[in-house]
Backbone as JSON, one array per atom type, in Angstrom:
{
  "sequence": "XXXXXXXXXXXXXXXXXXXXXXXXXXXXXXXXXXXXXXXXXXXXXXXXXXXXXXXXXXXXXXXXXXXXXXXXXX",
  "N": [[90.8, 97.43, 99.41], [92.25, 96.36, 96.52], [95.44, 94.56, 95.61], [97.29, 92.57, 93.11], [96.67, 89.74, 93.83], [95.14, 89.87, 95.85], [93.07, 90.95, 98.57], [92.59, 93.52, 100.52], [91.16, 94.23, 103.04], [89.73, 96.55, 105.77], [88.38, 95.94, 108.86], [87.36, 97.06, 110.95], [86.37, 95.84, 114.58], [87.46, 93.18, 113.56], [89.2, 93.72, 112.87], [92.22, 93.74, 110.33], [91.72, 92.12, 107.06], [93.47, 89.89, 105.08], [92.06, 88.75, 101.94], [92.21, 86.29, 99.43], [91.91, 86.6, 95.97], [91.77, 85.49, 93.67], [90.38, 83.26, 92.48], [87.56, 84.72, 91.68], [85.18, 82.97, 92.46], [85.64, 81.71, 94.19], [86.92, 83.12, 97.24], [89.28, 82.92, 99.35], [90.33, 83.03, 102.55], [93.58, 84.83, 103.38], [94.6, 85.86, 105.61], [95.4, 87.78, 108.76], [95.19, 90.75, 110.68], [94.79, 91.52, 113.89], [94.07, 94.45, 115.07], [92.74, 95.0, 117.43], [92.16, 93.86, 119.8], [90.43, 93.73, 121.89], [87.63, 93.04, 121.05], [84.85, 92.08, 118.99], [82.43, 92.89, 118.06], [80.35, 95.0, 116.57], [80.62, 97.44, 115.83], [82.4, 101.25, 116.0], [85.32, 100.77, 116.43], [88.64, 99.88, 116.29], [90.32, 98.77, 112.97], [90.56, 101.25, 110.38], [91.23, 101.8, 108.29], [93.09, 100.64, 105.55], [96.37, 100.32, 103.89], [97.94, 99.43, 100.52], [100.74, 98.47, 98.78], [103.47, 99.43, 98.61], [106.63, 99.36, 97.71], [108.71, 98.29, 99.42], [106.53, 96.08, 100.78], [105.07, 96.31, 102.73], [102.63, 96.96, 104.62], [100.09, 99.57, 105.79], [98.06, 100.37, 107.85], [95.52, 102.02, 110.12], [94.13, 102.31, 112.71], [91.52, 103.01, 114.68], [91.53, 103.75, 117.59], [94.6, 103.38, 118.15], [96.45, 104.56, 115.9], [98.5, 104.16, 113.34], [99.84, 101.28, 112.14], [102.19, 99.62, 110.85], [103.32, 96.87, 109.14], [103.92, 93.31, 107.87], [103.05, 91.27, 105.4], [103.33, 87.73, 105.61]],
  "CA": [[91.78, 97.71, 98.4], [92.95, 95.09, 95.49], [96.3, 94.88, 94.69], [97.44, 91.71, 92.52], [95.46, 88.86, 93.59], [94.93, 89.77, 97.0], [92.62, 92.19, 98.55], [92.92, 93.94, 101.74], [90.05, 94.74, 104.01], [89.38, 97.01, 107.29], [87.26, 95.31, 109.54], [86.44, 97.51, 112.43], [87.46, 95.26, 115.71], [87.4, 92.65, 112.87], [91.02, 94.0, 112.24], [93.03, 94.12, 108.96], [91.69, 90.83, 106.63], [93.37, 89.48, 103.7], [91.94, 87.63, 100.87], [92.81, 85.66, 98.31], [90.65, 86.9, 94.99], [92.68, 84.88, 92.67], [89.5, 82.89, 91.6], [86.54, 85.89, 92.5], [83.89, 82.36, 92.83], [86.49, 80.86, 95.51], [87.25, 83.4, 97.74], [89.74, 82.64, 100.66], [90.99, 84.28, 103.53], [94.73, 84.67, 103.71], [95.35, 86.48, 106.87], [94.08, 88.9, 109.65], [96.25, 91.19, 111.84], [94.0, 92.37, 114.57], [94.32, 95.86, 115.83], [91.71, 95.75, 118.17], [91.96, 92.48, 120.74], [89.7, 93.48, 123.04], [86.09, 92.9, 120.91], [84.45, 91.53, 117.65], [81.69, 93.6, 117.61], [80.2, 96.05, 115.1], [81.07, 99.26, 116.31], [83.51, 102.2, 115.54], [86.39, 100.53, 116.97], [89.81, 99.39, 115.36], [91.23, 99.3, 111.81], [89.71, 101.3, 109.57], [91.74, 102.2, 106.73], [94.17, 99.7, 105.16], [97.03, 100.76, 102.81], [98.98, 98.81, 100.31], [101.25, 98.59, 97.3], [104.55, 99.76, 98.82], [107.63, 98.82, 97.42], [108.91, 97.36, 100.95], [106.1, 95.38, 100.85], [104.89, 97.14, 104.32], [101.0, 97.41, 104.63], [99.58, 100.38, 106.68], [96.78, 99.94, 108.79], [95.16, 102.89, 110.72], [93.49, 102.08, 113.7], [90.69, 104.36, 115.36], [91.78, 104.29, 119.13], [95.78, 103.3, 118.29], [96.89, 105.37, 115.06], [98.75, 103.46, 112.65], [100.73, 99.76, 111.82], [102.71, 99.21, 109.3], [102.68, 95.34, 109.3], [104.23, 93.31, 106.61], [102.52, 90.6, 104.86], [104.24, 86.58, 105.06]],
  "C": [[92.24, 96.39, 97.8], [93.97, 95.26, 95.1], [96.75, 93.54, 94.18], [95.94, 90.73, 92.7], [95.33, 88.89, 95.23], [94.08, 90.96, 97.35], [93.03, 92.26, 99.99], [91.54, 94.78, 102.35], [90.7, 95.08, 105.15], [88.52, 96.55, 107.9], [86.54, 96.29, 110.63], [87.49, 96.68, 113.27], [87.75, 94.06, 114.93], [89.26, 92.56, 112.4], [91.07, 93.91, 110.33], [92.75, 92.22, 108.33], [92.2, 90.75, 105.24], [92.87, 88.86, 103.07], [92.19, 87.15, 99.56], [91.42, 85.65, 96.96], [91.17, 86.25, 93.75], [91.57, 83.84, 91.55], [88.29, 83.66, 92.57], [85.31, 84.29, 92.68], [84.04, 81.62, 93.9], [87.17, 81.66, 96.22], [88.49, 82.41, 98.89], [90.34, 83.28, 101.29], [92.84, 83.79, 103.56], [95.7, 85.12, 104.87], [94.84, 87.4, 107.46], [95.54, 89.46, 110.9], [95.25, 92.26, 112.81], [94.56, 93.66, 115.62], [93.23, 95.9, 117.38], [91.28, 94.52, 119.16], [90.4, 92.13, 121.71], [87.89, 93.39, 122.66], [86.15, 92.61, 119.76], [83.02, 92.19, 117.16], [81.38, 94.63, 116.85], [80.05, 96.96, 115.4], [82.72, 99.59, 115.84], [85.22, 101.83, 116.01], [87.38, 99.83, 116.27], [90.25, 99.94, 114.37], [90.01, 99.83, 111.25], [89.82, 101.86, 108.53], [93.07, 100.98, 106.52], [95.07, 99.97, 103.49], [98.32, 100.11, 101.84], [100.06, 98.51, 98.75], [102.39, 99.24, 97.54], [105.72, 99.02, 98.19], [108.66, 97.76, 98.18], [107.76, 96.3, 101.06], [105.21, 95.68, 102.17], [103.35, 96.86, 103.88], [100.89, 98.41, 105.83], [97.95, 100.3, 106.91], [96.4, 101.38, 109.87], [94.27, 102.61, 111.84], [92.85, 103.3, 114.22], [91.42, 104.74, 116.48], [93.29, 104.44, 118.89], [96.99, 103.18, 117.42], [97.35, 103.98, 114.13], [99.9, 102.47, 112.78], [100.79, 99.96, 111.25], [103.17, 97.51, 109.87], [103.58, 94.8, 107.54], [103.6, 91.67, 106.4], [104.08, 88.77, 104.91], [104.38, 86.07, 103.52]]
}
């Protein structure tokens, strides 16, 4: 999901990644809130929906095994 100049990825155990799309030929990462500590591998496990554009500023995050975060962005 893109909202201003930031996007918001689900990773899997990868967790919740922000990035900075502000110039699309210079990506950069702006942040990562991992749901899912216990692996980095590429399986069904962790976040895997990420929701954002709230007025609070909140982000929601859905995790497979441990439902949903709401999380708020620095």
């Amino acid at each position: 999901m893109i909202q201003g100049d930031r996007m918001y990825v689900s990773a899997y155990e990868g967790g919740l990644r922000v990035i900075d799309v502000e110039n699309p030929r210079k990506l950069k990462a702006r942040g990562y809130f991992d749901t899912y500590p216990e692996g980095e591998n590429a399986t069904f496990n962790g976040a895997w929906g990420v929701y954002a554009g709230f007025p609070s500023g909140n982000l929601i995050v859905s995790d497979v095994q441990r439902g949903l975060f709401v999380i708020r962005a620095n």
